[in-house]
KEDO-349191 format. One record per residue (C-alpha): x, z, y. Coordinates in steps of 0.05 Angstrom, whole numbers, plus 5000, padded with zeros to 4 digits. Each point is the difference from the previous one (the first is absolute). Layout:
# residues N
XZY
...
//
This chain:
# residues 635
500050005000
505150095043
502649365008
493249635012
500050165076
506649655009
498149334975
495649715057
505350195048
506349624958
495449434992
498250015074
507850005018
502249544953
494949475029
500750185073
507149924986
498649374967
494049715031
501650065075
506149805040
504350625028
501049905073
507250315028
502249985065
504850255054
500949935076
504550295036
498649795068
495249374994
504049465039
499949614937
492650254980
496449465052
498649504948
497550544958
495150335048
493349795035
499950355070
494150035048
497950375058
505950355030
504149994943
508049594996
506050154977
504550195072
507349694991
504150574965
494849914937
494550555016
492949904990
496850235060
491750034983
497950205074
502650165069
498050455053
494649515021
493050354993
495449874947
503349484959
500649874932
505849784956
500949814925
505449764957
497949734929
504349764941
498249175005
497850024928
495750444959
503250584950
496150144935
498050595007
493550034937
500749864931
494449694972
499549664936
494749924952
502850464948
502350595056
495450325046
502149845074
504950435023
505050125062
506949944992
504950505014
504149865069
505550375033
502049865083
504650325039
500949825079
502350275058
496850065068
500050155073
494650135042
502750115080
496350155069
500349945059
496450435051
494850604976
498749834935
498849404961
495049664944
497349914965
502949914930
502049404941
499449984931
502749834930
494049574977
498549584934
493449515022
497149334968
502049585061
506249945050
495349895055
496350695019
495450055043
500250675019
499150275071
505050425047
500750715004
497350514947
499049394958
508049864994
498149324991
497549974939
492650094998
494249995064
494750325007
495149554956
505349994939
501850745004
497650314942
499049344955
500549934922
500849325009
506450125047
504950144937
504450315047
505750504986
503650315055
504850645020
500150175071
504350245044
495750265059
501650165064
493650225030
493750434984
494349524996
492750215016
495650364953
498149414954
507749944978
500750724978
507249955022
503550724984
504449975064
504549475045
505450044951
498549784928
500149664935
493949684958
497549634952
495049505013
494949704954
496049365029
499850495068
503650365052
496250634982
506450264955
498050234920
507150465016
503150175059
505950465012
503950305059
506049545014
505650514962
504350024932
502150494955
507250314990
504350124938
496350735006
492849705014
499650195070
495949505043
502849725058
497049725061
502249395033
497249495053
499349324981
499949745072
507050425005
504149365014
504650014941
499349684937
495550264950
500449764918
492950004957
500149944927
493749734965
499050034926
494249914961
499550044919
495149544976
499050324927
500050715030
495949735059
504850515043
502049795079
505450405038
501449865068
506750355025
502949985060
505250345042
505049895058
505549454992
505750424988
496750484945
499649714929
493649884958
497050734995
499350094928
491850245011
495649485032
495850125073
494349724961
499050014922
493449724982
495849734938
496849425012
498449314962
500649365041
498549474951
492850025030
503849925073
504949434989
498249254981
503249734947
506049715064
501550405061
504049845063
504650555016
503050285066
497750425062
495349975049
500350395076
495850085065
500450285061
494350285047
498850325065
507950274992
505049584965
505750104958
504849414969
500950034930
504849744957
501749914930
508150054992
500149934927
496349834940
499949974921
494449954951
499649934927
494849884949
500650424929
505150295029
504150565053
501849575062
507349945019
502150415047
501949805062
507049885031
498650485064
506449975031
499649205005
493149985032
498649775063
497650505066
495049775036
500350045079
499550555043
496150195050
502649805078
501450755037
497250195067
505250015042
495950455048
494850564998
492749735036
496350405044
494850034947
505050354950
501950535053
492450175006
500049994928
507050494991
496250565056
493950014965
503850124925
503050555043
493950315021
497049964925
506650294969
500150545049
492850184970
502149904923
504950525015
496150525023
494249874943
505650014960
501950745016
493250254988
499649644933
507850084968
496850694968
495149624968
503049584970
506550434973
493550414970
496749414966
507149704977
501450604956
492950084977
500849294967
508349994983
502549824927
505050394962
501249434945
503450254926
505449554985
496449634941
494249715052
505049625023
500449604934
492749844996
497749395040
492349955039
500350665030
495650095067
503350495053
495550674991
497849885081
497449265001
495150304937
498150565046
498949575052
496449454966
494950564972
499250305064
503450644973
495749984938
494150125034
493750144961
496449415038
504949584972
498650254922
498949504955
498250484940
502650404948
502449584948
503950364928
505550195024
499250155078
497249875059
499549245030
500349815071
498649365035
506349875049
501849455051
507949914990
503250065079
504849514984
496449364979
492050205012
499349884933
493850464961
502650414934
497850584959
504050575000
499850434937
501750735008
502550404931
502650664998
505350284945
503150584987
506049714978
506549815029
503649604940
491549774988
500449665065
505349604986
498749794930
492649825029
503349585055
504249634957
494149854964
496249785051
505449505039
499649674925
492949824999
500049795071
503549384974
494349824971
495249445035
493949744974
494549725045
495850414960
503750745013
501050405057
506349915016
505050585012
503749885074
503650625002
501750744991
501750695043
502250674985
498250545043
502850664971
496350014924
494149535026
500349284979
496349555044
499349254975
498449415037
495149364969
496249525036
493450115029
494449764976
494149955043
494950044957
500350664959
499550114924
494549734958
497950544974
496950165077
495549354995
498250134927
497950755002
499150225079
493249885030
502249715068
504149464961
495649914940
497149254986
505349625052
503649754934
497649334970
499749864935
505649405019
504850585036
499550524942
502249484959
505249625035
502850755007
500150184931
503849284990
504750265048
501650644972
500449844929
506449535027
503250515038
499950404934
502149434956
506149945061
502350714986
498450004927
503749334975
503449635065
504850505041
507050104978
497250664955
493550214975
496250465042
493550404980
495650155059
497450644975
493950085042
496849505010
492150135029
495749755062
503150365048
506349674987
497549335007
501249835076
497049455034
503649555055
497249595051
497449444957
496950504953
506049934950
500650464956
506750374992
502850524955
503050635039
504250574979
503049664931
504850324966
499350685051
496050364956
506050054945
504050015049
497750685036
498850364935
506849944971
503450175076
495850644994
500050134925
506549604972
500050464936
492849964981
496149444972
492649975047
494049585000
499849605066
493649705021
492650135012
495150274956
495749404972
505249495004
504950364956
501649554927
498050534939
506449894980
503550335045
497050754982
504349904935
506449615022
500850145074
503249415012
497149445042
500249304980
496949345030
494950174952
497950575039
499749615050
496049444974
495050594979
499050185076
498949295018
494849984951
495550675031
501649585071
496849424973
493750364973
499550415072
501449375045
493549624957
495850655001
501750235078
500550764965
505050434984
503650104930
496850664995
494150295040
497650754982
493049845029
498449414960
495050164931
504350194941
499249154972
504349905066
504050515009
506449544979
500349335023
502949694948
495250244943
494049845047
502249275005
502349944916
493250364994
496249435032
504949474970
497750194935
492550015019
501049235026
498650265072
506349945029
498449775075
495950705003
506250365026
502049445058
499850355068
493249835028
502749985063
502149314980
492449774987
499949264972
506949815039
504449954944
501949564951
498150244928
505749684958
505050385051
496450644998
499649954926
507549834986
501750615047
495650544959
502349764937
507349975020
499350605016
498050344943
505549564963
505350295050
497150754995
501450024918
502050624974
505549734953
505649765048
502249374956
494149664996
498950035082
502449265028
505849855055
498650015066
503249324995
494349794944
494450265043
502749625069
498549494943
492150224983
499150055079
502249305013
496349684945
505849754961
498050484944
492850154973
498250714986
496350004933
492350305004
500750264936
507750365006
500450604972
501550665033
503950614980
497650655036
//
């Protein structure tokens, strides 16, 4: 079993390697890159071998395409379409002249050479009827000088993103990189001096990192941005390749100093002390009257800072040491940790309006990260102890490797004395088990979303079960760990945790993690959880998700008491549909709701060997196997 997984992804290598054309290229300075390129708008090449996209004329637009199209999708009748890995390095400048500059450029992929994209916030690339498109097939980073209005979402005037078919950013980051320690570090982008970026995207992991840092610091081994996403629904089967810029009511000149790209492949690096500088600014050789006026009145206001800052230096030397870090030696070894005061901050001091809930093993809070703006859940579990911790940590940076579109993903981890607070993406629409049991939620859930999230779970467990680099065995898996994003996906949270915790607190001592009703049989006797067990709490989810009650209700009639023997009771009478949720009514489709109460009385089987794979029932779900009416059950 454990080689199946890797088999789609050598025969999807072997025939991207095979099937499409790897591209390769290097240019160090671009005097002999004109033939190559199709410029438009503002865009040459000045006569040292820069590419300059824009000047300091306001709002103009520049772009500078690769003359033919790259391959950029595989698609062949015996492969599904897919993107193909690429790796580009370049470097770039962006100077100004005057108060401050804009607006931004961009690394973009596109189905045409010839954009037409408007000025300003658009960077050139899109307008105001195209923003926002499907049909644009449009990949872009940017590099973004200025904060846009509201419908842009930009974070600040000094960022990174990635765009998807609109200049509303799926990503965004402060401009920054990491150092060998993981600190983040600021920079500007319009700071004058070169700047390399580093984009690398995995097209069988479906992974894109975006690095970038200051010309004379090398690649920072952690990306700005690290972030799942599949773009063989973006990309036509041939992209053009190259950047796009704008300027708008302030201007900035851009230029491109260097570039490499490669297909299937890490780019070359570049040769950085043989690229060309572009020009510099002229000086003023004389202060105006208007920048006198402007020197008295930065006088007055730093005259006033002062004295506010007097009254408020207490302050903050009080709130400083309320939030500083003593850090043990090993934390240092463990990547993704979040300083202790940007969680404090995002969580507004883990305020009780800002409680999520209490989940199994603390308390969760909903935070806005200071940094990027970007919404999390913050996890708060208390220990006793010390060596605990750090077992439980090392634990935990493990499965935040994992990534699954499917699974909560892990972004992060503090210590704060013997508390453990972990970080995972928000999700903005709660657990199921909230529209499922709670009154004020009860009957929003179609038929078509119950099912489409049970789809979506059972893969997220046949991920952890059978595809990462090692098996692992949720442990608890139930309704209220079924979270829901903003598309009503569902996605598996807490996995692996549960084991996790209990052997941090009790390493000596075999337990039984989980929650009553979901627990395999098996386990009373053995302990030991297997994907089994797992596949056994699936199978109560099933039966609660098609009957909108819970697993076991103490004021049903004594018939009902259980779930499960309630719906095998009614199976055997040949009045099965009597237990779907009648919230539901008519608006369902019988086959469906069928195949889920009777795959869930297969997955629910006392005897462990005869339950089926999570991989087998992805299987029954999708229609590719047929459950038999007449299968019989072991209870």
């Amino acid at each position: 079993m454990a080689a199946s997984p890797v088999l789609p992804f050598l025969v999807l290598l072997l025939a991207s390697s095979s099937l499409s054309d790897n591209i390769d290229f290097t240019y160090n300075g671009f005097k002999s890159a004109a033939t190559n390129l199709r410029l438009n708008g503002c865009a040459h090449i000045t006569s040292n071998g820069v590419l300059q996209l824009t000047n300091d004329s306001y709002k103009v637009t520049g772009h500078a395409f690769l003359s033919s199209p790259i391959q950029m999708l595989l698609n062949t009748p015996s492969v599904t379409p897919a993107a193909i890995s690429f790796s580009t390095i370049f470097v770039f400048d962006i100077i100004t002249v005057g108060n401050g500059g804009g607006h931004g450029f961009a690394f973009a992929m596109a189905p045409t050479k010839t954009l037409n994209g408007s000025c300003c916030q658009y960077l050139g690339l899109l307008n105001t009827s195209s923003n926002g498109n499907s049909s644009n097939h449009v990949f872009a980073i940017e590099f973004d000088t200025v904060q846009g209005s509201d419908m842009f979402k930009d974070i600040d005037d000094n960022h990174v993103g990635v765009d998807i078919n609109s200049l509303v950013s799926n990503i965004s980051k402060p401009a920054s990189y990491y150092t060998d320690n993981f600190k983040m570090v600021d920079f500007e982008l319009e700071s004058g001096q070169p700047i390399q970026a580093w984009i690398d995207y995995d097209g069988i992991a479906k992974i894109l990192n975006v690095t970038i840092s200051p010309f004379y610091v090398d690649k920072p081994s952690r990306p700005l941005i690290s972030h799942a996403i599949d773009l063989s629904p973006i990309f036509k089967e041939y992209m053009y390749v190259g950047f796009s810029s704008s300027t708008g009511k302030l201007s900035s000149s851009h230029y491109i100093m260097g570039w490499s790209f490669r297909t299937n492949g890490m780019a070359r690096s570049l040769d950085l002390s043989h690229l060309p500088l572009p020009p510099q600014p002229a000086k003023s050789s004389s202060i105006s009257k208007a920048t006198g006026i402007n020197i008295g009145v930065i006088s007055s206001l730093v005259t006033l800072l002062l004295v506010a800052f007097a009254f408020s230096v207490s302050w903050y030397l009080w709130r400083r040491a309320k939030l500083a870090e003593t850090l043990e030696d090993w934390e240092i070894d463990y990547p993704h940790r979040f300083p202790y005061r940007d969680l404090y901050r995002a969580t507004k001091g883990f305020k009780e309006t800002e409680l999520l809930g209490s989940g199994t093993f603390g308390l969760v809070y909903k935070g806005i990260l200071p940094r990027t703006g970007e919404e999390v859940a913050v996890k708060k579990i208390s220990n006793n102890s010390r060596q605990a911790v750090r077992e439980f940590v090392a634990e935990v940076v493990c499965l935040a490797r994992i990534r699954h579109r499917n699974l909560v993903p892990l972004q992060g981890w503090c210590k704060r004395k013997e508390d453990i607070l972990l970080v995972s993406e928000f999700m903005p629409n709660g657990s199921l088990d909230t529209f499922l049991f709670e009154s004020e939620r009860c009957g929003l859930l179609s038929w078509d979303q119950r099912f489409k999230i049970l789809k979506g779970v059972a893969m997220g467990l046949a991920y952890l079960h059978e595809e990462w680099e090692q098996v692992v065995v949720h442990r608890d898996i139930k309704s209220s760990n079924v979270l829901l994003d903003a598309e009503m996906n569902g996605r598996l949270s807490d996995f692996g945790l549960a084991g996790v915790y209990e052997r941090a607190k009790n390493p000596s001592t075999t337990i039984i993690v989980g929650t009553l009703a979901y627990i395999a049989p098996e386990l009373s006797r053995t302990g030991k959880s297997m994907p089994s067990s797992d596949v056994f709490a699936y199978g109560i989810l099933l039966l609660e998700v098609a009957c909108g009650r819970r697993a076991i209700e103490s004021t049903s009639p004594t018939g009902k008491l259980l779930l499960m023997d309630w719906v095998r009771e009614c199976k055997t009478r040949g009045r099965l549909l009597e237990v779907v949720d009648p919230k539901l009514g008519q608006s369902y489709l019988r086959e469906e709701v069928e195949l889920v109460l009777k795959l869930g009385l297969v997955c629910s089987q006392s005897i462990p060997e005869v339950r089926p794979t999570m991989r087998q029932v992805i299987r029954y779900l999708n229609g590719d196997d047929s459950l038999a009416d007449d299968v019989a059950l072991v209870f």
